[in-house]
Each structure stands twice: as structure tokens, then as C-alpha cells.
Backbone of each chain as ProteinMPNN parsed JSONL, in Angstrom:
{"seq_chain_A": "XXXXXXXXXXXXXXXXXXXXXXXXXXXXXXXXXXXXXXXXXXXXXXXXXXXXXXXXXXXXXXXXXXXXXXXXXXXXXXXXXXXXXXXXXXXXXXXXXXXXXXXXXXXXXXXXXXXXXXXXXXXXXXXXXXXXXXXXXXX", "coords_chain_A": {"N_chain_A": [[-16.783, -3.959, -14.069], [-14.593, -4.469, -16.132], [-10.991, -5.111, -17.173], [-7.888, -4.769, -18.672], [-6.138, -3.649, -17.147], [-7.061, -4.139, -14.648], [-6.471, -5.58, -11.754], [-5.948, -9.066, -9.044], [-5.715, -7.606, -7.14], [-7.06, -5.404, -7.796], [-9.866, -3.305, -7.476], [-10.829, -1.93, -9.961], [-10.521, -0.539, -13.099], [-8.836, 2.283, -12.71], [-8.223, 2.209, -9.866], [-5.723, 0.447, -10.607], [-4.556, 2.116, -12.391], [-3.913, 3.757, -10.589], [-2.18, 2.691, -8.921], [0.314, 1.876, -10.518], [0.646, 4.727, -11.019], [2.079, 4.778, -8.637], [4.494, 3.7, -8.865], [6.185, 4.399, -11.088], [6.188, 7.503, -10.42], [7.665, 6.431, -8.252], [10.128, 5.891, -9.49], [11.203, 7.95, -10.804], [11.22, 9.526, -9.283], [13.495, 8.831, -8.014], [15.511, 8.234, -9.45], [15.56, 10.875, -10.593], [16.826, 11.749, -7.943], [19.476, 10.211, -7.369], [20.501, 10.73, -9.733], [21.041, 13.564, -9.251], [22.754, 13.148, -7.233], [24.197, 12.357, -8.449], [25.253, 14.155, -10.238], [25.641, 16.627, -8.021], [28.022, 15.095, -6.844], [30.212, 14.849, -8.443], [30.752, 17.201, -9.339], [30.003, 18.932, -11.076], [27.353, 20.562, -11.358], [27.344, 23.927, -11.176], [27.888, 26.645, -8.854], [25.686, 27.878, -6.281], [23.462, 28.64, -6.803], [22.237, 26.844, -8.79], [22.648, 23.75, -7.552], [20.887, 24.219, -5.63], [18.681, 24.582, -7.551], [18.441, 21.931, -8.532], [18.691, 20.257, -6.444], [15.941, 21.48, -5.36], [14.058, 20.372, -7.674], [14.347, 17.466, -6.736], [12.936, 17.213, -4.936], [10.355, 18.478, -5.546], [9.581, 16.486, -7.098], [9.326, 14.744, -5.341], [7.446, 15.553, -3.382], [5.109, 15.195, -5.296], [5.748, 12.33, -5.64], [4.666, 11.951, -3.361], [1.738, 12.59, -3.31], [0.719, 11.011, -5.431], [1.172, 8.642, -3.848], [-0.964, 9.018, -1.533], [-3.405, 9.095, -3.498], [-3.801, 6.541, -4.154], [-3.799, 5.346, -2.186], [-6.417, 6.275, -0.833], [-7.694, 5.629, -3.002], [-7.707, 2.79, -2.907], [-9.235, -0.7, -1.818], [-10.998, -1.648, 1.44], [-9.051, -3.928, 2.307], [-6.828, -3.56, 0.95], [-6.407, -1.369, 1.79], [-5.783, -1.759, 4.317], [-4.031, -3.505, 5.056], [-2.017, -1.876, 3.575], [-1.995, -0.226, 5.821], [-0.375, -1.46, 7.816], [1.325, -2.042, 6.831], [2.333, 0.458, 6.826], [2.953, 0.75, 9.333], [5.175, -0.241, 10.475], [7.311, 0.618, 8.853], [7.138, 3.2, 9.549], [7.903, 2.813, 12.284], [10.362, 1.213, 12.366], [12.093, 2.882, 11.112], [11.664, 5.391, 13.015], [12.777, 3.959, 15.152], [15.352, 2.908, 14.224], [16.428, 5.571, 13.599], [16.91, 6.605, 16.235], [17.83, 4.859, 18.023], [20.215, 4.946, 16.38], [21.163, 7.914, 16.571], [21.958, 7.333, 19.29], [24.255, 5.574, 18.688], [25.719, 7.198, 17.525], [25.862, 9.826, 19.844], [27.711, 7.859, 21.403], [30.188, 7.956, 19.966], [30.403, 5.713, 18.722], [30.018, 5.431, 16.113], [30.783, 7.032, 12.93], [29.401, 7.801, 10.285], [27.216, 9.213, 8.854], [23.513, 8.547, 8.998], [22.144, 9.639, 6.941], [21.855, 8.042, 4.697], [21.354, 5.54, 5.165], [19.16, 4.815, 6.966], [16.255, 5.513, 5.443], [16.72, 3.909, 3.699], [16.491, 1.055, 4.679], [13.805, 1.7, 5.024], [12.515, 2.267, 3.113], [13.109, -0.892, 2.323], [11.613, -2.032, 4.514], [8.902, -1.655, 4.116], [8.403, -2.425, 1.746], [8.712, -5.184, 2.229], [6.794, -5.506, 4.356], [4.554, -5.322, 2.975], [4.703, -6.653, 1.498], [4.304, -9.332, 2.808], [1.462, -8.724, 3.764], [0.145, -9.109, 1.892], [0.428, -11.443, 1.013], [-0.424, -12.556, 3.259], [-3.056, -12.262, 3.286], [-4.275, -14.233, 1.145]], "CA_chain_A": [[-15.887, -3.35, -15.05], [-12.933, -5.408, -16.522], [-9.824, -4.467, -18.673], [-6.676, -5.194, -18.475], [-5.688, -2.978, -16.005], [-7.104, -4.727, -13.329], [-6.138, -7.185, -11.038], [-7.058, -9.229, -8.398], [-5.552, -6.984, -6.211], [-7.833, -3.808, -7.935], [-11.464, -3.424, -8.533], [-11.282, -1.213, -11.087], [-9.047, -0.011, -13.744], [-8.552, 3.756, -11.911], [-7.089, 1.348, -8.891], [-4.886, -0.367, -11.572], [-3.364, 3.247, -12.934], [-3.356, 4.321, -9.14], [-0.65, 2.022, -8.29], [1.064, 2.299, -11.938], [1.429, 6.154, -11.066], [3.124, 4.752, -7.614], [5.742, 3.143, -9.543], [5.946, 5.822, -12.422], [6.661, 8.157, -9.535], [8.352, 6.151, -7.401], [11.185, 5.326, -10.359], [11.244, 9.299, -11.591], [11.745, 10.339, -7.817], [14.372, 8.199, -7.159], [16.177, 8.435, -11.025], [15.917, 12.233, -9.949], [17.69, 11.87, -5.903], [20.592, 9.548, -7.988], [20.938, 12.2, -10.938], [21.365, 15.171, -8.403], [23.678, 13.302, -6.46], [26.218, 11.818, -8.97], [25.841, 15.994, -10.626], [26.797, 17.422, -6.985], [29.521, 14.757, -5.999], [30.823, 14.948, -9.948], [30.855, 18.985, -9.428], [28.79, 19.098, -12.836], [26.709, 22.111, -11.117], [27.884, 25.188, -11.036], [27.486, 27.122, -8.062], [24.804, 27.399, -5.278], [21.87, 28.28, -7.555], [22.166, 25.271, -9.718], [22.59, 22.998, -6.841], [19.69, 24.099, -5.386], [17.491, 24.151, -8.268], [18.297, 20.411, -8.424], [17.514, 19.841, -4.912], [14.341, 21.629, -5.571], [13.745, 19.371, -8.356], [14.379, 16.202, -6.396], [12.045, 17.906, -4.276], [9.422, 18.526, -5.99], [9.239, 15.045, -7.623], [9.032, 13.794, -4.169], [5.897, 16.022, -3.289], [4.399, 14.547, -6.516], [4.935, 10.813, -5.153], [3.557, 11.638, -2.027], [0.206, 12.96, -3.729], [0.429, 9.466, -6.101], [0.59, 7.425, -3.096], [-2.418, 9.361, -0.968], [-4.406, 9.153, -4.222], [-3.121, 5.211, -4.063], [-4.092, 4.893, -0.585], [-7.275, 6.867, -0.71], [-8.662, 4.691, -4.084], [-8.11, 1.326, -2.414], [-10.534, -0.887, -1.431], [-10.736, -2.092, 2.111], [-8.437, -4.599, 2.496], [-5.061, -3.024, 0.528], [-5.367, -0.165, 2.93], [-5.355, -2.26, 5.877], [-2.648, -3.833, 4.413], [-1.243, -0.748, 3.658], [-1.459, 0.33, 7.055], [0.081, -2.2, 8.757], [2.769, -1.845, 6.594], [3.367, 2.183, 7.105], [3.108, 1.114, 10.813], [6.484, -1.093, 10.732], [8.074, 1.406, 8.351], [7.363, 4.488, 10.543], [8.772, 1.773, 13.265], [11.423, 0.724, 11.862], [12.145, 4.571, 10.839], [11.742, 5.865, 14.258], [13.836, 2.96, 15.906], [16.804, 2.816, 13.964], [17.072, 6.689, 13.921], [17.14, 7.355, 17.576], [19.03, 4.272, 18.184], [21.865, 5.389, 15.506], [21.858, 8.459, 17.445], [22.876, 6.697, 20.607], [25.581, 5.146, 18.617], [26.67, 8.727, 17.497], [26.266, 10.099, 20.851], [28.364, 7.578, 22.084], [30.954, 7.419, 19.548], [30.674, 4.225, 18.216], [29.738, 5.469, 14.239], [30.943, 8.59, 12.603], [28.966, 8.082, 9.752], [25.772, 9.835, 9.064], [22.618, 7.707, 8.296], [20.879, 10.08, 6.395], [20.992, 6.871, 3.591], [21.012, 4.004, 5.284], [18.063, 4.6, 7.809], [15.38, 5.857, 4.405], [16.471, 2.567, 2.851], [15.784, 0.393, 5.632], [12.534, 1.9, 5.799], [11.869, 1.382, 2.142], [12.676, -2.474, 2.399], [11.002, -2.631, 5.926], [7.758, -1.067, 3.208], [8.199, -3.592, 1.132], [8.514, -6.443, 2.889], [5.175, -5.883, 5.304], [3.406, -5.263, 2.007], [4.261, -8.635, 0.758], [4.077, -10.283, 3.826], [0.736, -8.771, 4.475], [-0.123, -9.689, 0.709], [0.295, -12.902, 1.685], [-1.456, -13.166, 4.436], [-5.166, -12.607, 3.02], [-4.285, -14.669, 0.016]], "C_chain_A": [[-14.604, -4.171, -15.103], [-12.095, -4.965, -17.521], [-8.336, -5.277, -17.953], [-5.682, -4.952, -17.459], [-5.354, -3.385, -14.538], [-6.56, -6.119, -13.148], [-6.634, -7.736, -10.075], [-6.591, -8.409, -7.127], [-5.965, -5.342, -6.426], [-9.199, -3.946, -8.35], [-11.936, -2.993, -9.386], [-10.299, -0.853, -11.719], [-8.769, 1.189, -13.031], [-7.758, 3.144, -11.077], [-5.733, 1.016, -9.597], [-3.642, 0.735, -11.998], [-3.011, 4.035, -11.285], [-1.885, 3.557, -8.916], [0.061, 1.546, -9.335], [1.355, 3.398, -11.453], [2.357, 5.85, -9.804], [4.321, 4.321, -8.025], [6.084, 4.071, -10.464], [6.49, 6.605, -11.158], [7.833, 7.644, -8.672], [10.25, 5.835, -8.376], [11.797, 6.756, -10.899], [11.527, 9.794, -10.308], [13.298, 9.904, -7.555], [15.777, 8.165, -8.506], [16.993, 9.823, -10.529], [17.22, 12.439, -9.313], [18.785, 11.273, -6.655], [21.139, 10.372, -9.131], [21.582, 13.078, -10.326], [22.4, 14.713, -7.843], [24.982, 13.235, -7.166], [26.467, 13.661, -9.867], [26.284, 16.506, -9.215], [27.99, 16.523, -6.366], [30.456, 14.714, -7.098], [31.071, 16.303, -9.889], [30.597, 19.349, -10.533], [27.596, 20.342, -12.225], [27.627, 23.149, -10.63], [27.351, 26.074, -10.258], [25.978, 27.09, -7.697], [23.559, 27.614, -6.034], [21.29, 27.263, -8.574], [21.857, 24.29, -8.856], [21.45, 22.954, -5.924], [18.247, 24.121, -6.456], [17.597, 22.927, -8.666], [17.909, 20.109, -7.723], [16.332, 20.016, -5.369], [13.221, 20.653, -6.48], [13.194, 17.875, -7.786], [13.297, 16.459, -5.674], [10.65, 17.752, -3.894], [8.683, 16.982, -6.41], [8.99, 14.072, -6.222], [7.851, 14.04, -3.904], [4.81, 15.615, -4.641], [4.111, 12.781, -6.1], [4.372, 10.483, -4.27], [2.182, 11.982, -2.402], [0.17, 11.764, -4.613], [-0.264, 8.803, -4.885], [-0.605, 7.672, -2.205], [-3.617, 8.936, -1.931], [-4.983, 7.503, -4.467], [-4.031, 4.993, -3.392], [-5.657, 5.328, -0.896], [-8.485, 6.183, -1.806], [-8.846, 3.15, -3.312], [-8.923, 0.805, -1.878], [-10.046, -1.36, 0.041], [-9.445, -3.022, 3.118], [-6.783, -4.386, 2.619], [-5.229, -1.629, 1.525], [-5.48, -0.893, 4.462], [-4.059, -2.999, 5.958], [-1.526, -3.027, 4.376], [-0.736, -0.04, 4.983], [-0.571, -0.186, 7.907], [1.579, -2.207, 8.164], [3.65, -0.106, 7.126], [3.634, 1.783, 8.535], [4.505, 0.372, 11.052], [7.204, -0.071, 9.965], [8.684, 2.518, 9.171], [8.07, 4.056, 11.574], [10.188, 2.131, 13.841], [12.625, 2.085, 11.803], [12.812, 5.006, 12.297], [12.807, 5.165, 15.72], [15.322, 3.131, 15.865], [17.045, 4.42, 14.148], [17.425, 7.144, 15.312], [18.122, 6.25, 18.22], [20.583, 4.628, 17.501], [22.05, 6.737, 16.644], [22.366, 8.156, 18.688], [23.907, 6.394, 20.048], [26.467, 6.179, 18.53], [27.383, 9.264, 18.895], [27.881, 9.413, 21.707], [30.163, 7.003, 21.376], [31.375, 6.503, 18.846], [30.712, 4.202, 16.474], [30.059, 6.978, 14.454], [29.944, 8.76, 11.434], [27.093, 8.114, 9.782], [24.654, 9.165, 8.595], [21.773, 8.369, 7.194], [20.872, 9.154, 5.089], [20.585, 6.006, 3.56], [19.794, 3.852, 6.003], [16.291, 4.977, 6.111], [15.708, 4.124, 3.632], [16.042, 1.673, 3.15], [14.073, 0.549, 5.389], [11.579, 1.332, 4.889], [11.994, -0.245, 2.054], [12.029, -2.948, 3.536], [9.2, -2.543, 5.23], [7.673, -2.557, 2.399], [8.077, -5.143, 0.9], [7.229, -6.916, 3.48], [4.277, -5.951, 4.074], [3.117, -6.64, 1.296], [4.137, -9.712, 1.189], [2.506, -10.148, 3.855], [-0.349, -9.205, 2.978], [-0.656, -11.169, 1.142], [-0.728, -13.667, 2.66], [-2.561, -13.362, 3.911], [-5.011, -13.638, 1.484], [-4.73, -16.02, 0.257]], "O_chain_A": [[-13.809, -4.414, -14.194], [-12.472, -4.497, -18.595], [-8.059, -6.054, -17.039], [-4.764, -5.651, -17.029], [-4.429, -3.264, -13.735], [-6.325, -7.134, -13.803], [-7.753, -7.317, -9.778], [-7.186, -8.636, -6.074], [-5.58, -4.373, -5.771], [-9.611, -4.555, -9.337], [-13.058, -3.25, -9.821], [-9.196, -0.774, -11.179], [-7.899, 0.712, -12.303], [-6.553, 3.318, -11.259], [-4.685, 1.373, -9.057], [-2.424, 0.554, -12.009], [-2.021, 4.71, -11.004], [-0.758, 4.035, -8.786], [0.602, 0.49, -9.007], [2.571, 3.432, -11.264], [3.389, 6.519, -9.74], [5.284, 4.692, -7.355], [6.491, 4.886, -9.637], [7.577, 6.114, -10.855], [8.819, 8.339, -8.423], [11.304, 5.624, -7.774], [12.904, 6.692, -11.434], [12.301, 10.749, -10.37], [14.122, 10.605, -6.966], [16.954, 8.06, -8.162], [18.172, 10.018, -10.23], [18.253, 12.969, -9.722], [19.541, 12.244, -6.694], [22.351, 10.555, -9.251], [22.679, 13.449, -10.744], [23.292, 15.553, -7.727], [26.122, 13.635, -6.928], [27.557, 14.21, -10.03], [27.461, 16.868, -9.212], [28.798, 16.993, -5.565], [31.625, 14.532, -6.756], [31.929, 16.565, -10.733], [31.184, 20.353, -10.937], [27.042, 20.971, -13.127], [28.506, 23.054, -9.773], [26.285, 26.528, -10.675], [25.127, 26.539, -8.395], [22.637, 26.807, -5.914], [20.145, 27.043, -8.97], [20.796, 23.725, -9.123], [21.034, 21.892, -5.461], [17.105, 23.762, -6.168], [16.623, 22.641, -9.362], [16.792, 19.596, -7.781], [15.619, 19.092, -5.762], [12.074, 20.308, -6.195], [12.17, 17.271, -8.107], [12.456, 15.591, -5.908], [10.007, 17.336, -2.93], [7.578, 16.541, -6.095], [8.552, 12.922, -6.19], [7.008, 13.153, -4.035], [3.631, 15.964, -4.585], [3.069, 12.127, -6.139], [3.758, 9.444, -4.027], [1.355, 11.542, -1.603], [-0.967, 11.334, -4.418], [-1.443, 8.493, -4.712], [-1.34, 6.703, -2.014], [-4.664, 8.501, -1.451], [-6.12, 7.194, -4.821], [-5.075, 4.487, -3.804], [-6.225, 4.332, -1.344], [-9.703, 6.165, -1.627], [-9.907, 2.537, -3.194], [-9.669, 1.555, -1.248], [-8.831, -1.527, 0.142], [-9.086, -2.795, 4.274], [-5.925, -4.662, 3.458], [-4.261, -0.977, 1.918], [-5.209, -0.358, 5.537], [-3.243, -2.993, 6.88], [-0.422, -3.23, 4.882], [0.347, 0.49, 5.235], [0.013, 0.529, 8.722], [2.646, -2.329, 8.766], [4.756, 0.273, 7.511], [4.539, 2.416, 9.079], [4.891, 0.571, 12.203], [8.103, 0.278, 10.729], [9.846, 2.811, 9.452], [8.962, 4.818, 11.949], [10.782, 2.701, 14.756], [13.723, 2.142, 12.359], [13.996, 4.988, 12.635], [13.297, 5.65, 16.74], [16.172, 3.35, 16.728], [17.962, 4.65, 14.935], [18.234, 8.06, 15.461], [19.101, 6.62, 18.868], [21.703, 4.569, 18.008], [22.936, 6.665, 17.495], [23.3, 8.837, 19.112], [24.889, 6.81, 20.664], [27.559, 6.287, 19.088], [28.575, 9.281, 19.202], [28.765, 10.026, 22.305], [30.978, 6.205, 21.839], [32.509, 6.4, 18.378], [31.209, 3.343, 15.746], [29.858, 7.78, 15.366], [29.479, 9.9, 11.411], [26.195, 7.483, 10.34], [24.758, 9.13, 7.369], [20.859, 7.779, 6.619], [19.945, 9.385, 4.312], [19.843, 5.446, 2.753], [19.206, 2.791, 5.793], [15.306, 4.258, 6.28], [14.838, 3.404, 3.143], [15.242, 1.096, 2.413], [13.266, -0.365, 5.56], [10.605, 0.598, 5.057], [10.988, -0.87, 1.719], [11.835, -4.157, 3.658], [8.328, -3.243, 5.743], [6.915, -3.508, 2.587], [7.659, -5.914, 0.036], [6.664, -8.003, 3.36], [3.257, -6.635, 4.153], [2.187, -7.31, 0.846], [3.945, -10.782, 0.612], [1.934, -11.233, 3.958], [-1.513, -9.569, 3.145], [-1.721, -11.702, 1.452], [-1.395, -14.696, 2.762], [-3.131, -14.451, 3.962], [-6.007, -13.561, 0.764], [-4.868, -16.801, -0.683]]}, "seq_chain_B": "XXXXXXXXXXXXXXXXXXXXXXXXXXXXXXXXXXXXXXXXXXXXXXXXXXXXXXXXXXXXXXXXXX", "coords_chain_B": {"N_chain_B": [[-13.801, -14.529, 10.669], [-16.241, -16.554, 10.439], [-18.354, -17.562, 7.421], [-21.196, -17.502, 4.895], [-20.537, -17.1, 2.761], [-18.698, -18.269, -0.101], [-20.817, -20.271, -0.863], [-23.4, -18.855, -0.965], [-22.773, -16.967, -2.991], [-22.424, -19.32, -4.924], [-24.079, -20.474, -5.184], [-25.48, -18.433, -7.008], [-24.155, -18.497, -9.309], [-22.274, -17.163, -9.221], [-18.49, -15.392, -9.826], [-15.453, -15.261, -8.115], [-14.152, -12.56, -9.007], [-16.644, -11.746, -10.166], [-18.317, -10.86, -8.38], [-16.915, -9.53, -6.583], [-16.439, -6.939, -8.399], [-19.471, -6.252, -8.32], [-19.281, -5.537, -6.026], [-17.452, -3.569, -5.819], [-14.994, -4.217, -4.738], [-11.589, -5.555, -4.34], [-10.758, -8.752, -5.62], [-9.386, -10.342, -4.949], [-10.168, -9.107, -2.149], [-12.154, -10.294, -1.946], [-12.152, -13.236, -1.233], [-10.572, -13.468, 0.407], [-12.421, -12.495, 2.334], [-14.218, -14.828, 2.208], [-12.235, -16.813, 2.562], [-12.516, -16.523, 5.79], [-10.601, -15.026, 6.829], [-10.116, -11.926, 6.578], [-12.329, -9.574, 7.885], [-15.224, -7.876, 6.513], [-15.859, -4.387, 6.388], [-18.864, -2.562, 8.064], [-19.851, -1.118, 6.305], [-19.746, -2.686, 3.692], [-20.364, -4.855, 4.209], [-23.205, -4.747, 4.644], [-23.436, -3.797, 1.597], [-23.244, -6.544, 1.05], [-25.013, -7.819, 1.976], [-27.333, -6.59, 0.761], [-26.793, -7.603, -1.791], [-27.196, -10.278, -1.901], [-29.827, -10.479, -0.86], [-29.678, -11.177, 1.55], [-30.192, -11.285, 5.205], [-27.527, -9.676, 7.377], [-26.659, -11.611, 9.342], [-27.124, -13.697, 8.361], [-25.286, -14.464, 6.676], [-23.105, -14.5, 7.743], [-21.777, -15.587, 10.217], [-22.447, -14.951, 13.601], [-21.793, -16.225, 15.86], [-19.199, -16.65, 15.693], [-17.325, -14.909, 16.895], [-14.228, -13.429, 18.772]], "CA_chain_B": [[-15.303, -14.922, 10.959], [-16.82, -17.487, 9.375], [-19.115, -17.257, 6.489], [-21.347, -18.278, 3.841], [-20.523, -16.415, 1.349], [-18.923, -19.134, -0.998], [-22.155, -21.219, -0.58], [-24.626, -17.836, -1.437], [-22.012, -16.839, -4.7], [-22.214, -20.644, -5.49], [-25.818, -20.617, -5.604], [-25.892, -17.086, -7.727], [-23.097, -18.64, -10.252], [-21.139, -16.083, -9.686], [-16.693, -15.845, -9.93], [-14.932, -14.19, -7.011], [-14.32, -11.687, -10.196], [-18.361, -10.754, -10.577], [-18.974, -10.587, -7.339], [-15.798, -8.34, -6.846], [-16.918, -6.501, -9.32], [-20.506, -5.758, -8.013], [-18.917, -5.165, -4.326], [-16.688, -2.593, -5.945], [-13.916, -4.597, -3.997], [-10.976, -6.441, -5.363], [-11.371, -10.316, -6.148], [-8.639, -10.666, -3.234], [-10.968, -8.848, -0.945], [-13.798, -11.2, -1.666], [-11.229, -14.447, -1.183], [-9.709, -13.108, 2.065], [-13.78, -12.622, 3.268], [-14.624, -16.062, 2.031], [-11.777, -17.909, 3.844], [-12.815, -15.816, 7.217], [-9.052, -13.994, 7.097], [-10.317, -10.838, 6.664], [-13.791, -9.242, 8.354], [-15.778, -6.702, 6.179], [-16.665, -3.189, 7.076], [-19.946, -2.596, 7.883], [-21.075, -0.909, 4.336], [-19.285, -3.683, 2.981], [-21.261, -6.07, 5.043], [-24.454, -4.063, 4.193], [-23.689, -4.251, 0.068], [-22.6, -8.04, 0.391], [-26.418, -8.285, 2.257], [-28.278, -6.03, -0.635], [-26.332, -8.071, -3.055], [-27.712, -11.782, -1.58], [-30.919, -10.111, -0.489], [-29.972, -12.063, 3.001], [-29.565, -10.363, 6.469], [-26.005, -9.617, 7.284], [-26.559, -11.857, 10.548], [-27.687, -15.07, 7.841], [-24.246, -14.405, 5.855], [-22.125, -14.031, 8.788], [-21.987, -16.261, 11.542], [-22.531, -13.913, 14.841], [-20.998, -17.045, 17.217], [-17.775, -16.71, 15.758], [-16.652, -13.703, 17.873], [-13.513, -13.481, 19.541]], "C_chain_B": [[-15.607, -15.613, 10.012], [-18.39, -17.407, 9.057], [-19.803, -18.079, 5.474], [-21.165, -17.836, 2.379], [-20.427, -17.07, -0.036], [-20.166, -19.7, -1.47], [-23.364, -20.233, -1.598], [-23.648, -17.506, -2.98], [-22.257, -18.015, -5.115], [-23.285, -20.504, -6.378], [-25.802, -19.579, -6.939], [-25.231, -17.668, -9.013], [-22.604, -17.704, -10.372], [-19.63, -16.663, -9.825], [-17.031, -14.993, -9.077], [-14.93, -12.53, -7.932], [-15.522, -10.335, -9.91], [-18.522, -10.315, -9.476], [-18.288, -9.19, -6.61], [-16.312, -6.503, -7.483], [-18.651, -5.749, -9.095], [-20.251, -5.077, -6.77], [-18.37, -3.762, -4.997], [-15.013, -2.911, -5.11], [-12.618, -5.299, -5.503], [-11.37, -7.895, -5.368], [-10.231, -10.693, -5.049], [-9.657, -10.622, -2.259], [-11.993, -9.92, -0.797], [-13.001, -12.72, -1.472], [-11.228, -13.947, 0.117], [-11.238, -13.406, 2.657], [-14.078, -14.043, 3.084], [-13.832, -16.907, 2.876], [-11.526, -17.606, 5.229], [-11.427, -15.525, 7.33], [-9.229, -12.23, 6.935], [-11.849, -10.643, 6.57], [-14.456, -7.421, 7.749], [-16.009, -5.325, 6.813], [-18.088, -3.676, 7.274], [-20.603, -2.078, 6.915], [-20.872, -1.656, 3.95], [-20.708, -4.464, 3.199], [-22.526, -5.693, 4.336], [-24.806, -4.274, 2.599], [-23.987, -5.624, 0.059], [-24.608, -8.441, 1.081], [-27.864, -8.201, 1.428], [-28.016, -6.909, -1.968], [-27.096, -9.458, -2.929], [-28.907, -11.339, -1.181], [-30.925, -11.27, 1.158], [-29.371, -11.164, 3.976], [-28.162, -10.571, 6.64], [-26.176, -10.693, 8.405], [-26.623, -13.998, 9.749], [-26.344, -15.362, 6.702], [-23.084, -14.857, 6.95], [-21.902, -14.967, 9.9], [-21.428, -15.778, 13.079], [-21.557, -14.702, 15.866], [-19.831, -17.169, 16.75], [-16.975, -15.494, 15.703], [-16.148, -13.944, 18.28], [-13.681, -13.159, 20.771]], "O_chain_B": [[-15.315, -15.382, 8.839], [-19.335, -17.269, 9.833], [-19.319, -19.148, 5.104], [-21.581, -18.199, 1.279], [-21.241, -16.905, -0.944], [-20.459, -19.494, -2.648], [-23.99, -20.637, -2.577], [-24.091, -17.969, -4.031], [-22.418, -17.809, -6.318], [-23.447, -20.439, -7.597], [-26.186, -20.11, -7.982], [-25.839, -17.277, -10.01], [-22.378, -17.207, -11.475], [-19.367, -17.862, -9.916], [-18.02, -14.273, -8.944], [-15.581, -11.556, -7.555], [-15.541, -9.128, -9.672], [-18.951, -9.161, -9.455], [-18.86, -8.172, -6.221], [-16.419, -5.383, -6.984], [-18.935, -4.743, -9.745], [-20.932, -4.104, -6.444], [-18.98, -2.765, -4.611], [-14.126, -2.074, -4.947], [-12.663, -5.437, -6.725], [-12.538, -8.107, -5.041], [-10.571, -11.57, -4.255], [-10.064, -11.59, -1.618], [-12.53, -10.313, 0.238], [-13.88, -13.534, -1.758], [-12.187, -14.209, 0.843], [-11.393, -14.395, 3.373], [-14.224, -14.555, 4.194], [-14.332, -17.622, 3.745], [-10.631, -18.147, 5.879], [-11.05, -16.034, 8.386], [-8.318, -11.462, 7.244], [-12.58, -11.152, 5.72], [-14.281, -6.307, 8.243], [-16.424, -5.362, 7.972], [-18.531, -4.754, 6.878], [-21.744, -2.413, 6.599], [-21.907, -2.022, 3.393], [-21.731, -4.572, 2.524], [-22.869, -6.404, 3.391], [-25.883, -4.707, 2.188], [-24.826, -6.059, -0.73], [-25.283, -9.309, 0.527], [-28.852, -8.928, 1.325], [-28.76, -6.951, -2.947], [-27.675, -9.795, -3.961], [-29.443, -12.438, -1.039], [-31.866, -11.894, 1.649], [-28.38, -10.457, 3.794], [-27.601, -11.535, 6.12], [-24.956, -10.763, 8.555], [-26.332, -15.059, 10.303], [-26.38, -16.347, 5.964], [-22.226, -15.677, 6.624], [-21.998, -14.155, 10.82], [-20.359, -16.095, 13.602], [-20.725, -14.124, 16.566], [-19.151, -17.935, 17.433], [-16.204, -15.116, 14.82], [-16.537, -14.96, 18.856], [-12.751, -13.269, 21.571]]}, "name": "protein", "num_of_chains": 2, "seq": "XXXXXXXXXXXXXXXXXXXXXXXXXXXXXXXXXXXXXXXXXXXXXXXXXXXXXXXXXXXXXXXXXXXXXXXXXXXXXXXXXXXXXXXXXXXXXXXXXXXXXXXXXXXXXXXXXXXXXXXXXXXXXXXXXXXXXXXXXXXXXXXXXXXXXXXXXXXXXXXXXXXXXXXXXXXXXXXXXXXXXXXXXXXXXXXXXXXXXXXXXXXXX"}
């Protein structure tokens, strides 16, 4: 089966819109989390039930790209999920590293500020890096 | 692991593409297996043997185990 869809990194068009909806999601999640924030640090919502039905929003659209990328993961052929894996395994890492290290720095004083943005971003370029490293590799 | 795979697609006139394409893999996957950088499953192995009508053991070369 051939179309346009595919590539040589899909065997079928379905693969092709699999990792189209990861981007599609991943751009509408993250549009979202940047919307909600510049409305609650702009004070453009109006009290606590607004502000949480944005959260919920951002939320939701997150539980939507995590069922993309399973459906992602779960279509691929062989190869892109070993690929794939090797990348979640430096992410989760990476993840798990820097957060318990930042808390030592907390603990000990050294940072006041809170990672909850900088350790998720890390994690996404630590994601995107193994993926195109590991791209690479079988190429 | 090293393979004949090129060699048996050669013969068939197939593209990485068709063959792709019959595996149900991508046209990466069947590159990566061809330049022994990446080692099939065993259904894999099993299609890529139904597909050449040759034993997986006559595709494959068993002595290049780590």
C-alpha cells in the first residue's frame, strides 16, 4: 500500500496519520498549557471556576495526546518502537535525575525557584534528541 | 547480524519499498535489517522466510552471534 502519507519511516498510511495526530496533538496541547497560562498570569479569568475549567481543559487535551501517542506507539512497526523506547528510557532518566537532584538543590538552599518548567522541558528535548539520534542510528 | 537479504530482494527485483510493503514494515526497517544494524523479531524473521520461501537459518547467518 502506497500514498502519500507514507514514509520510509511508516508502512502504511494509518502509521503516517498516527504520527500526524502526535503533532496535531502535541501543538493543540501545548497552544492550550500557553493560552491558560498567559489568561491566569493576565487575570483574564474570573474567579476559581473559570480557572479551573481551563486547567481542566489543558487537561484534558493532555489525556488526548497521551492516547495519540499509545495509538502512535502501539501502530509502529518494530524498529520505531525500539527506537521509541530507548528514547522514553533517557527521558524518564533524564526526568527522574534532574528532579530529585533539583530537590537536593532546594533542600539545600542553593535555588528558590521551582522547576515545575524547566525539568518537563528538559525532558521534552532529552525526547527529542534520542529520537533523532536513534533515527540515525538504523539509517 | 549479518544477512542475505539484499542478495535474495536482488534476485526477486524487488525495492526496499515492495518488500517493506509485503513485510508490513517500514522501508527503514528493511535497510536497518539489510545493513545487520538492526535484528528482526522472530515473526518478522518467519514472514521475511515465507516471503523468500528460504529457511530463516539460510537468510540469517547463525555464526554471527555475539
Amino acid at each position: 500500500m502506497t500514498d502519500h502519507q507514507s514514509n520510509k519511516w511508516t508502512s502504511t498510511s494509518e502509521d503516517g496519520r498516527n504520527q500526524l495526530g502526535i503533532v496535531v496533538w502535541s501543538l493543540i496541547w501545548v497552544l492550550s498549557f500557553l493560552a491558560a497560562q498567559v489568561a491566569i498570569r493576565a487575570g483574564w479569568l474570573e474567579g476559581d471556576l473559570q480557572v479551573a475549567a481551563a486547567i481542566g481543559v489543558v487537561t484534558g487535551l493532555g489525556v488526548l495526546w497521551i492516547l495519540s501517542y499509545r495509538r502512535f506507539f502501539r501502530g509502529a512497526d518494530e524498529l520505531m518502537r525500539a527506537i521509541q523506547l530507548e528514547a522514553l528510557a533517557w527521558t524518564v532518566g533524564i526526568g527522574f535525575v534532574a528532579a530529585f537532584s533539583y530537590s537536593l538543590l532546594e533542600e539545600a538552599e542553593m535555588v528558590t525557584e521551582s522547576p515545575t518548567t524547566a525539568i518537563p522541558v528538559a525532558m521534552v528535548a532529552t525526547y527529542i534528541v534520542a529520537v533523532i539520534v536513534g533515527q540515525r542510528r538504523f539509517s | 547480524m549479518k544477512n542475505r537479504l539484499k542478495v535474495l530482494r536482488a534476485e526477486r527485483d524487488l525495492t526496499q519499498r515492495e518488500l517493506a510493503e509485503a513485510l508490513g514494515v517500514s522501508r527503514q526497517t528493511v535497510n536497518a535489517i539489510e545493513t545487520g544494524k538492526f535484528d528482526p523479531s522472530l515473526p518478522l524473521a518467519f514472514k521475511l522466510s515465507k516471503t523468500f520461501n528460504r529457511a530463516i537459518e539460510d537468510i540469517f547467518d547463525p555464526h554471527d552471534l555475539d
